[in-house]
PAGUFI-697538 format. One record per residue (C-alpha): residue number from 1; x, y, z. Coordinates in Angstrom, 1 decimal. Layout:
BEGIN
(kese NUM; (X; Y; Z))
...
END
This chain:
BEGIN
(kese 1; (-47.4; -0.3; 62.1))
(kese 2; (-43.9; -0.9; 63.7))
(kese 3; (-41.6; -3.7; 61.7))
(kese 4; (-41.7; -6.9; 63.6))
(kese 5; (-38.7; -9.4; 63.2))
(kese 6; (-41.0; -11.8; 62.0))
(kese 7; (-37.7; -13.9; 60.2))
(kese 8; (-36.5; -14.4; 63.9))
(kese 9; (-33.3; -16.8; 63.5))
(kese 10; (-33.8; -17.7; 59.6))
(kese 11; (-31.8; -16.4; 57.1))
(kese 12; (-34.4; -15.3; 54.4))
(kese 13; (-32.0; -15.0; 51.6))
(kese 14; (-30.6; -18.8; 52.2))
(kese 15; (-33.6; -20.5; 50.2))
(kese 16; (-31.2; -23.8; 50.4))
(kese 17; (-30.8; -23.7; 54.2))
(kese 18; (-34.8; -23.4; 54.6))
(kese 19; (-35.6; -26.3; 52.3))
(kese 20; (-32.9; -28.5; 53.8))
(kese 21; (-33.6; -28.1; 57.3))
(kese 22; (-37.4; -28.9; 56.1))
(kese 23; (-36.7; -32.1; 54.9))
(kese 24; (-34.6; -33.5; 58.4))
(kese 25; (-37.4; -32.4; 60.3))
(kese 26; (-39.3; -35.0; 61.9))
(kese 27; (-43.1; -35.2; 62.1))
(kese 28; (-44.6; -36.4; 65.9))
(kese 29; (-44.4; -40.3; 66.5))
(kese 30; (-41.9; -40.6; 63.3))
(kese 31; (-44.8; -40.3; 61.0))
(kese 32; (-44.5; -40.0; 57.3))
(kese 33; (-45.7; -37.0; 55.6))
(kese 34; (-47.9; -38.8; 53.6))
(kese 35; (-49.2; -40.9; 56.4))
(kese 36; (-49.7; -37.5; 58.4))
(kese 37; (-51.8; -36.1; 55.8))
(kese 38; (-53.9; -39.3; 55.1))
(kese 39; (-54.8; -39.7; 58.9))
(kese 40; (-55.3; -35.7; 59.2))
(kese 41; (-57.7; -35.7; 56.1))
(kese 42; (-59.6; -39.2; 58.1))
(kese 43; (-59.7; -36.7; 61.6))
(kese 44; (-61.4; -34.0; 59.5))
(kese 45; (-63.8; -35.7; 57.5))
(kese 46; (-64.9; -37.5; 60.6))
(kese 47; (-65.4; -34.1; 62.5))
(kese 48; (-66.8; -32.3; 59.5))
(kese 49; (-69.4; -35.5; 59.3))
(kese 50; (-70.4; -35.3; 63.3))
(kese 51; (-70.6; -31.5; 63.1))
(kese 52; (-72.8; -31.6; 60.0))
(kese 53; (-75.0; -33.8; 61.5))
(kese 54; (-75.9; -32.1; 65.0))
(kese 55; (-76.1; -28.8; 63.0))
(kese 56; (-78.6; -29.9; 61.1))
(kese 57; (-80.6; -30.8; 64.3))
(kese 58; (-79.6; -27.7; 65.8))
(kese 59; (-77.6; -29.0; 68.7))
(kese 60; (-74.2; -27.2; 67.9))
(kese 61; (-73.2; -25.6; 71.4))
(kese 62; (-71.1; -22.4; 71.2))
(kese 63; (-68.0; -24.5; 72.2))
(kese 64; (-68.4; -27.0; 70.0))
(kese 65; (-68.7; -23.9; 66.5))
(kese 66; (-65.3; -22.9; 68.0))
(kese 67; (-64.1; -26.3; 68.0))
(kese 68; (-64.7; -26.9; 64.5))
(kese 69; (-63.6; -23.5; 63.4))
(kese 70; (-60.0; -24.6; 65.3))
(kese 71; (-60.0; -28.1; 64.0))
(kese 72; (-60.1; -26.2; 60.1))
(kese 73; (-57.6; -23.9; 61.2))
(kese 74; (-55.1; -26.4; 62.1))
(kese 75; (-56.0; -28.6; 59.3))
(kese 76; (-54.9; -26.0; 57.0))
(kese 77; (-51.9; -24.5; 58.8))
(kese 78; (-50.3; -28.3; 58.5))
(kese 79; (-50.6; -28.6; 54.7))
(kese 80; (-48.1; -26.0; 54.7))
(kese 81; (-44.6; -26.9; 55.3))
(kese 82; (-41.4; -25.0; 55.0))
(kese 83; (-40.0; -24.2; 51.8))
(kese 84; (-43.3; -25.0; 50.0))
(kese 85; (-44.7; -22.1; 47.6))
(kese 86; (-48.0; -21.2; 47.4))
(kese 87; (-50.7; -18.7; 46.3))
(kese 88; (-52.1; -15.7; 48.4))
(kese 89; (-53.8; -13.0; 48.0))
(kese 90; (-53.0; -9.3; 49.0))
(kese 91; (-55.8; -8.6; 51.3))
(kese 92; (-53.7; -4.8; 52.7))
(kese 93; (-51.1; -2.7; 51.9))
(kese 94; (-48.5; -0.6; 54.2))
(kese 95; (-45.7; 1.4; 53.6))
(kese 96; (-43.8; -0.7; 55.6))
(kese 97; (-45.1; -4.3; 54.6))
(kese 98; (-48.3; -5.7; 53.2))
(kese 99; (-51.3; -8.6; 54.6))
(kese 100; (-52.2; -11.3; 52.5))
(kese 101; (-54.7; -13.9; 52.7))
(kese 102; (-53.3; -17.5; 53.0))
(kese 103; (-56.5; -19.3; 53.7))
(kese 104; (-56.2; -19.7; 57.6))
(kese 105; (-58.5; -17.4; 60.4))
(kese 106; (-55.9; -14.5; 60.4))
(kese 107; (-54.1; -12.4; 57.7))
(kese 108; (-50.7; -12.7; 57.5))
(kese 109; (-48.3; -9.8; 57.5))
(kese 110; (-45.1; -9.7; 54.8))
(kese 111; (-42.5; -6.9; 55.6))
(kese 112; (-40.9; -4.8; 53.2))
(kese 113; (-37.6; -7.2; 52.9))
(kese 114; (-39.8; -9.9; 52.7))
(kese 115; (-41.1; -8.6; 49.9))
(kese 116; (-38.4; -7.4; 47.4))
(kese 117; (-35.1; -7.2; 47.2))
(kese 118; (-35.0; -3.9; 45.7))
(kese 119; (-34.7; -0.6; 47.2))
(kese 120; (-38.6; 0.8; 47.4))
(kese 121; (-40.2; 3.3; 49.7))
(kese 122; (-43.5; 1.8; 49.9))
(kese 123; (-44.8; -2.2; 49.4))
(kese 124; (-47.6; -0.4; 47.7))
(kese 125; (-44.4; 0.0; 44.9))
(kese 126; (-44.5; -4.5; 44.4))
(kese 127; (-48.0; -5.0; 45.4))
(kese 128; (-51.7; -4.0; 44.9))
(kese 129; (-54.7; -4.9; 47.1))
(kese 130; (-56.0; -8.3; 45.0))
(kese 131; (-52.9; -9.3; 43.7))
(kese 132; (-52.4; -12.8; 43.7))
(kese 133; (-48.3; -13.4; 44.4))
(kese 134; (-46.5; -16.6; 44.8))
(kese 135; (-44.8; -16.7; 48.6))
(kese 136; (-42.4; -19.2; 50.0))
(kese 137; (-43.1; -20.6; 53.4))
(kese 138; (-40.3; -20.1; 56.0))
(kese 139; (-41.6; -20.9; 59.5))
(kese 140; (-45.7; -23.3; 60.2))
(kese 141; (-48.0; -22.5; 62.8))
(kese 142; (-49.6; -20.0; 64.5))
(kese 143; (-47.3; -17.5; 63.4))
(kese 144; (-46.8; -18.1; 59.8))
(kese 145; (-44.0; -16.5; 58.1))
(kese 146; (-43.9; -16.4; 53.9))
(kese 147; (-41.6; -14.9; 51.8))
(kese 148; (-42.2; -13.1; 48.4))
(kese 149; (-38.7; -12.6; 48.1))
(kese 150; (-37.4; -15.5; 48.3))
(kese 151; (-40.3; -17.4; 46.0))
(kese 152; (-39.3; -15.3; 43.0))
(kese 153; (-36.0; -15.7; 43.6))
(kese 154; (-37.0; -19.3; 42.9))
(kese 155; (-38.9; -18.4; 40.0))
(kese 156; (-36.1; -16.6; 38.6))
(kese 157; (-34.0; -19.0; 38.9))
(kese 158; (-36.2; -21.7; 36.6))
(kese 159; (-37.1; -18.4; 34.3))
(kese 160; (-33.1; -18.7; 33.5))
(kese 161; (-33.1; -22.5; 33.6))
(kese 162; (-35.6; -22.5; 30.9))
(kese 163; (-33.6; -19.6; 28.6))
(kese 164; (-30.3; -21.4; 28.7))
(kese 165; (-32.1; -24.7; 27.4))
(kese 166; (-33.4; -22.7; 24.9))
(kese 167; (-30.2; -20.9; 24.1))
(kese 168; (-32.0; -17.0; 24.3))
(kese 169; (-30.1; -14.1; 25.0))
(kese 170; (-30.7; -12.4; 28.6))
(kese 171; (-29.9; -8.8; 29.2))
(kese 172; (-27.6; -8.5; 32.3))
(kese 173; (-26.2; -5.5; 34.4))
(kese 174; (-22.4; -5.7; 34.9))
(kese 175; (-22.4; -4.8; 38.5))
(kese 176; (-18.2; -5.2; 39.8))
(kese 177; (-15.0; -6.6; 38.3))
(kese 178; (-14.3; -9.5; 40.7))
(kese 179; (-11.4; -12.1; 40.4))
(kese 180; (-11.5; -14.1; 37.1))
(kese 181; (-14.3; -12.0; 35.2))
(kese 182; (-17.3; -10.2; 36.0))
(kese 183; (-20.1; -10.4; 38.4))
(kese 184; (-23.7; -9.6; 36.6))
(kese 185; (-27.3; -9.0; 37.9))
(kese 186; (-29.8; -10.9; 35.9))
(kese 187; (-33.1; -9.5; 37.0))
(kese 188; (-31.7; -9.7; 40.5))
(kese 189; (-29.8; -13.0; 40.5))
(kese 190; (-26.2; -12.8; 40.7))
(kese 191; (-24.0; -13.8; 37.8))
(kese 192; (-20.7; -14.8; 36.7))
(kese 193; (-18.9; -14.0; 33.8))
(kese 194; (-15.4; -15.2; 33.1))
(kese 195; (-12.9; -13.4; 31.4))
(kese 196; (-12.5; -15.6; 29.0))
(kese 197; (-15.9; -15.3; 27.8))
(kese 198; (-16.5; -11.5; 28.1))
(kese 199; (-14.6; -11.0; 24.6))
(kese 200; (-13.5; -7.6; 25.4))
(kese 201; (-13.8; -5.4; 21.9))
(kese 202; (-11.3; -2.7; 20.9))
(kese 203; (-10.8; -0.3; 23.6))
(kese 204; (-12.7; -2.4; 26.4))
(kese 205; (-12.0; -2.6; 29.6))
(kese 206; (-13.5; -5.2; 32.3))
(kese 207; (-13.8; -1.8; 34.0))
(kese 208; (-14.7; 0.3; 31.6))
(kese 209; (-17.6; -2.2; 31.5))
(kese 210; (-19.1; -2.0; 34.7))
(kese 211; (-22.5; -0.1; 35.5))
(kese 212; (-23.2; -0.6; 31.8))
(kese 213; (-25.8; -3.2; 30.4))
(kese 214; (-25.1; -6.4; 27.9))
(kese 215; (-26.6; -9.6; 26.3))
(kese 216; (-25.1; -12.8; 27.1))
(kese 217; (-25.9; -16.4; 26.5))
(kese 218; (-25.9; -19.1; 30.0))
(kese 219; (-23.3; -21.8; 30.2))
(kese 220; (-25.0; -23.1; 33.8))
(kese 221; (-27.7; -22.6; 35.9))
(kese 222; (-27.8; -24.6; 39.1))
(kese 223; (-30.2; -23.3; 41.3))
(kese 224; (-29.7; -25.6; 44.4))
(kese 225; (-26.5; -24.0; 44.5))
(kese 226; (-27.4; -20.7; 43.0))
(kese 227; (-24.7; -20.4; 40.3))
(kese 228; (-25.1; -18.7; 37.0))
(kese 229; (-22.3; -19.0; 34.7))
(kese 230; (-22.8; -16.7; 31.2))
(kese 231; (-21.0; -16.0; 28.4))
(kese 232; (-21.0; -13.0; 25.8))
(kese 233; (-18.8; -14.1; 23.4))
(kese 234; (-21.8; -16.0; 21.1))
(kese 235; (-23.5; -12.5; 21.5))
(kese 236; (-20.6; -10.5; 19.5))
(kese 237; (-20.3; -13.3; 17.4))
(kese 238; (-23.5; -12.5; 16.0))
(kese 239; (-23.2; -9.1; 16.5))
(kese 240; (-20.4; -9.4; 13.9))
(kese 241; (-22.2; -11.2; 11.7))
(kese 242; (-25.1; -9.4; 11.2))
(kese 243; (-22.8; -6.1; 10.8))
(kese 244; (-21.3; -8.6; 7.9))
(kese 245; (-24.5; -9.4; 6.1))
(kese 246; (-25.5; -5.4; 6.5))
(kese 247; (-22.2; -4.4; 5.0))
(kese 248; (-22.4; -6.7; 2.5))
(kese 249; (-26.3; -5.7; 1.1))
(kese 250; (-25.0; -1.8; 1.3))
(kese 251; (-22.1; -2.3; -0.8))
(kese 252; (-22.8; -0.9; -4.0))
(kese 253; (-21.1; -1.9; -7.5))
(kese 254; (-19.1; 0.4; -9.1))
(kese 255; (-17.9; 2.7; -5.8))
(kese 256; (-14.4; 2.5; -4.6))
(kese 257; (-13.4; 1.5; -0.8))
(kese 258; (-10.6; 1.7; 1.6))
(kese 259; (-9.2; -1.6; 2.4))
(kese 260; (-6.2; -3.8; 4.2))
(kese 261; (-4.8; -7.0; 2.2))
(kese 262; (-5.0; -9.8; 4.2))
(kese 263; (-3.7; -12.4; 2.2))
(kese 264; (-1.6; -12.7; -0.8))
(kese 265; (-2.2; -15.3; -3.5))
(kese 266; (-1.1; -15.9; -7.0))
(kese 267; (-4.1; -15.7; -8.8))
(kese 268; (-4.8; -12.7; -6.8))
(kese 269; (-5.6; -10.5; -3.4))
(kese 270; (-7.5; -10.7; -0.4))
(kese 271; (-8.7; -7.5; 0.9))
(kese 272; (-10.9; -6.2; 4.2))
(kese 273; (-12.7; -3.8; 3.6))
(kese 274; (-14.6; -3.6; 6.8))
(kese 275; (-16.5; -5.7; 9.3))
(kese 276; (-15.0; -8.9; 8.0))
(kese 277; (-16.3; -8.6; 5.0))
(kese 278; (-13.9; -9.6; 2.1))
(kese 279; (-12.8; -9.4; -1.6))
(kese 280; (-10.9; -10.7; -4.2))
(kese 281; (-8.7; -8.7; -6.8))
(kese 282; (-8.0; -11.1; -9.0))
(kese 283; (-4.3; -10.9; -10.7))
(kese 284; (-5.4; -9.1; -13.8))
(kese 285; (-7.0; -6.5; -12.3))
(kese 286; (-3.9; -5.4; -10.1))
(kese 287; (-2.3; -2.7; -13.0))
(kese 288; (-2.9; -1.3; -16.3))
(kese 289; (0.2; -2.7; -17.6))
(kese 290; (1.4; -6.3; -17.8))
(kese 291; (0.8; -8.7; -15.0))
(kese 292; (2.8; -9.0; -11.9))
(kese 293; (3.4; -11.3; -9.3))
(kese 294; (0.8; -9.7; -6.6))
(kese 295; (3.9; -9.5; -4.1))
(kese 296; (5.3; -6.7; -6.6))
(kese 297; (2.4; -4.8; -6.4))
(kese 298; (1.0; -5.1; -2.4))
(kese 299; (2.1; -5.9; 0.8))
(kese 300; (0.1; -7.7; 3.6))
(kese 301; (-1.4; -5.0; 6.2))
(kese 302; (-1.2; -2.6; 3.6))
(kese 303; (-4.0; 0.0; 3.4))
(kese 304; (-5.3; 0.0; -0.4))
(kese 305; (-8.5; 1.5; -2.7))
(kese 306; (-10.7; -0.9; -4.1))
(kese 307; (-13.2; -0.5; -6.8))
(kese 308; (-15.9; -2.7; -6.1))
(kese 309; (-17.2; -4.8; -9.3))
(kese 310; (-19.1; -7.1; -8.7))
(kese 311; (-21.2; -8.4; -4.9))
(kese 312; (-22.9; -12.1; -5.0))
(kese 313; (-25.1; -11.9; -1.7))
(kese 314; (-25.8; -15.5; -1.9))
(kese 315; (-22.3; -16.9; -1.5))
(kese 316; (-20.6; -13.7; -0.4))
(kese 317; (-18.2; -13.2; -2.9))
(kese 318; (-16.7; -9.6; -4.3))
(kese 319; (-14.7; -8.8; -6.7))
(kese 320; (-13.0; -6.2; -6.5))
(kese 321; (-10.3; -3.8; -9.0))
(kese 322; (-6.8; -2.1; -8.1))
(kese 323; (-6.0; -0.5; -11.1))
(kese 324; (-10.0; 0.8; -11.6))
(kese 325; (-9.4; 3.4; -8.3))
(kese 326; (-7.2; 5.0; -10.9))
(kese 327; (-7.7; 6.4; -14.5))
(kese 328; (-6.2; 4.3; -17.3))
(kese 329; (-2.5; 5.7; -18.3))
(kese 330; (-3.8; 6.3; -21.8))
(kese 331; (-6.5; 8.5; -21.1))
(kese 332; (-3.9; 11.1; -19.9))
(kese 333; (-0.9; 10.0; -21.9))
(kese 334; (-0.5; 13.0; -23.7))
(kese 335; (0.0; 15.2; -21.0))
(kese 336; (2.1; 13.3; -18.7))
(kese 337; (4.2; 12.5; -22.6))
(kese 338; (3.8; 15.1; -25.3))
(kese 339; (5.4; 14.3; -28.7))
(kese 340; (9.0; 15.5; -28.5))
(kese 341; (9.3; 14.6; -25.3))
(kese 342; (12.4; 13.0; -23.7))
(kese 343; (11.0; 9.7; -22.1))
(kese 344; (12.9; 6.6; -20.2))
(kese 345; (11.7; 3.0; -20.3))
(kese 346; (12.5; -0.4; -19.7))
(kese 347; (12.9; -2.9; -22.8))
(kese 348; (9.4; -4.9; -22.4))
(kese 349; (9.7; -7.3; -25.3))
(kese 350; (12.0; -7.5; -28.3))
(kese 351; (10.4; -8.7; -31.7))
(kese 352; (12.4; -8.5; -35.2))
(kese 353; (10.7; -4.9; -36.4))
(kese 354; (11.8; -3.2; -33.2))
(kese 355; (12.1; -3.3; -29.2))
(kese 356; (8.3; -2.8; -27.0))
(kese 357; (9.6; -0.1; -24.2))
(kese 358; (7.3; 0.3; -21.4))
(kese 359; (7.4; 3.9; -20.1))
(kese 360; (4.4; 3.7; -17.2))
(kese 361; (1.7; 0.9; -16.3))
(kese 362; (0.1; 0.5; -19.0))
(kese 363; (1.7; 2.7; -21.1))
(kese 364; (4.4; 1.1; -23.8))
(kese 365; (5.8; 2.7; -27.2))
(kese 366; (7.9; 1.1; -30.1))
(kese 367; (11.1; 1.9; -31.4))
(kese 368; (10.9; 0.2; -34.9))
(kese 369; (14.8; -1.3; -35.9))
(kese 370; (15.4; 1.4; -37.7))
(kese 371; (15.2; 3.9; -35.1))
(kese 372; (17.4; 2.2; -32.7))
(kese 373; (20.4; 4.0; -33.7))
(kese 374; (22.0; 6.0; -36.2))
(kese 375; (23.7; 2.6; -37.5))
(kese 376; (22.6; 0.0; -39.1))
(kese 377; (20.9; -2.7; -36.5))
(kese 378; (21.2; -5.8; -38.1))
(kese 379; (20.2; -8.2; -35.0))
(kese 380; (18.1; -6.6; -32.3))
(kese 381; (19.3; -9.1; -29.6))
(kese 382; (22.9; -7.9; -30.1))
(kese 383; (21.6; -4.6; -29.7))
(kese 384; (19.8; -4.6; -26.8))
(kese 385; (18.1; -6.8; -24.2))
(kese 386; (15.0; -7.7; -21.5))
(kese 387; (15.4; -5.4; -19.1))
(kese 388; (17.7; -2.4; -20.5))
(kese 389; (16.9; 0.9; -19.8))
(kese 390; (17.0; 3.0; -22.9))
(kese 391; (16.3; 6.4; -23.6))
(kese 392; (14.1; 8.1; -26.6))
(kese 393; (12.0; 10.4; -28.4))
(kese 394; (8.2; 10.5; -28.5))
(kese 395; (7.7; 11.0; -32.2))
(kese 396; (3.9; 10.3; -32.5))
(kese 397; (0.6; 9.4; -30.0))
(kese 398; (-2.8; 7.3; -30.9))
(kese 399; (-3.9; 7.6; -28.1))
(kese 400; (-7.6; 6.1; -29.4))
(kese 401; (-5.4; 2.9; -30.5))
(kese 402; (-3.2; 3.2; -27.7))
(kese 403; (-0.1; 3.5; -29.3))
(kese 404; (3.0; 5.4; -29.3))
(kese 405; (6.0; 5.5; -31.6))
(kese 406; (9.5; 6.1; -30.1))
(kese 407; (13.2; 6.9; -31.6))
(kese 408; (16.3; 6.7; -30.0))
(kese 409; (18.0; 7.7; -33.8))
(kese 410; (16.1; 10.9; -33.5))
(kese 411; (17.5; 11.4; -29.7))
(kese 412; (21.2; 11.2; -31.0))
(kese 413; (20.7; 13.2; -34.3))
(kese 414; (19.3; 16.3; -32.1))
(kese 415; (22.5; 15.6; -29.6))
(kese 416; (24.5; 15.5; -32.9))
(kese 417; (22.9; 18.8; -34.2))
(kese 418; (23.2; 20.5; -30.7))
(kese 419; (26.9; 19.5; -30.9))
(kese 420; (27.4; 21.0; -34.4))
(kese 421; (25.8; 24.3; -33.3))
(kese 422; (27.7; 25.0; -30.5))
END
């Protein structure tokens, strides 16, 4: 059957232009809708009653049955009115279009565009013979036009009205990159999307971003103006958050981690160590050795090992260990210093017995007083002081007590003996 233009002059994807031109038009004698339909209603009881009654005595001419069978005919067509939707019932299907049953003495035809707005090779793809689909009305009378098209387009419309007062996600297509953001197809109604709510992630691209699917959230849905406004930027918010809570339930105690500091404190550190999750190294567990301001030791931005010691799911805390990534000092001390060794050190503390000289992190040996020199040392302080590098001799390890013995009277008395044999 050959496509008839059966949308003649009206614009069947201008819903708003249909309804509007509806409501200016005028009934006959100025007559309100409502009155129309109360004095219609009187005009066919009234007929249905004087039919009834002379077909009961059998004195129905043949004029008179085509009458009546009009008078219903017209009676229904004028409850319609333009831009009403209303039930039907697919009675036929065509490739090119499909007949549906609207209530009134003919079928009425629906072409293809009438039908969907997608691209299909047969209506028998949208519609089976039975189906009950809503249509919109676009043109009364005797030839009766209705549109599928459009009345989903309606439905869709109040579909997406409904999700954005109740705040649920809608998957989109990103179909161009148009000025000021994106435009989207929602199940087939267009959509906005500002820049400033796409939240592009590393390595995005407005282009790189079209033809692909996403979730947003609406901001506005106006149908009588057909505008959709959506945002995606609650979407990776929670996206980011529930890579958060995953991170945190996998991190295990006791494993070590590559992180970035992020903040500096003095009681301690702040480090990444992935999808914004976060831990604290508190100041003691920066070295081995004696504490340091956490400046000394890290820098902000700096990429760092983490030993993971402890994970509280319920308030997301983690501590977390510097010096634990690495084994103690002591537990190699006597191969990085063998006794005899030549060693260099920095004067630590300075008691009356003897001067505390830390060689390493962690790692600190004594001269006693009288192996500071080959003299007599009667005040330490005159001696030496905080800070001084000095020089001596590893005399003896416990390394199970962590404790070394040092003598920088043993270091000249080998010089001296070296001396006297040459």
């Amino acid at each position: 059957m050959k496509d008839k233009n059966f949308y003649g002059d009206l614009n069947p994807n201008d819903v708003e232009s249909i309804l509007a031109k509806a409501t200016t038009e005028k009934l006959p004698q100025s007559i309100r809708p409502e009155e129309s339909q109360e004095q219609d209603a009187s005009q066919q009881t009234k007929a249905e009653t004087d039919y009834n009654k002379k077909a009961e005595n059998g004195n129905v001419s043949l004029n008179e049955q085509k009458k009546n069978n009009n008078l219903n005919e017209t009676y229904l067509m004028k409850t319609f009115k333009k831009g009403d939707i209303i039930t039907v019932t697919v009675v036929k299907v065509e490739p090119n279009g499909a007949y549906v049953s609207a209530g009134i003495k003919e079928d009425v035809f629906i072409p293809l565009r009438g039908l969907t707005n997608k691209q299909v090779n047969s209506a028998s793809e949208i519609v089976n013979v039975g189906d009950k689909i809503n249509v919109m009305v676009l043109r009364n009378g005797p030839n009766l036009i209705l549109s599928k098209k459009l009345a989903d387009n309606v439905k869709k419309y109040e579909d997406l009205k409904q999700k954005m007062e109740n705040e649920k996600k809608v998957k989109a297509k990103v179909e161009k990159v148009i000025k000021g953001g994106l435009l989207l197809d929602i199940d087939g109604v267009p959509a906005f999307l500002p820049q400033s709510q796409v939240g592009l992630k590393k390595g995005e691209t407005l282009n790189s971003l079209v033809g692909k699917g996403i979730d947003v959230y609406l901001l506005e849905v106006e149908p009588k103006v057909k505008r959709v406004i959506a945002s995606r930027l609650k979407v990776l918010q929670e996206e980011k958050e529930q890579l958060k809570k995953q991170t945190l339930v996998n991190l295990k105690k006791g494993e070590i981690y590559e992180g970035v500091v992020k903040a500096i404190q003095d009681f301690g550190v702040f480090v990444d160590i992935g999808n914004g999750v976060e831990g604290l190294i508190r100041i003691n567990e920066l070295t081995w050795g004696r504490r340091k301001d956490p400046h000394e030791v890290v820098k902000v931005g700096e990429k760092i090992r983490v030993k993971v010691l402890s994970v509280n799911l319920d308030n997301e805390k983690i501590s977390l260990s510097l010096r634990q990534t690495k084994p103690h000092p002591w537990e190699v001390v006597e191969d990085k210093y063998p006794i005899g060794s030549i060693v260099e050190g920095t004067v630590l503390r300075i008691h009356p017995f003897g001067v505390v000289l830390e060689l390493d992190e962690g790692i600190t040996g004594l001269i006693h007083i009288s192996q500071l020199d080959t003299k007599r040392v009667d005040k330490i302080e005159n001696f030496v002081k905080i800070g001084d590098k000095l020089q001596a001799k590893v005399m003896s390890i416990d390394k199970e007590n962590r404790k070394m013995k040092l003598s920088r009277k043993a270091l000249f008395e080998n010089e001296q003996g070296e001396n006297t044999n040459q």
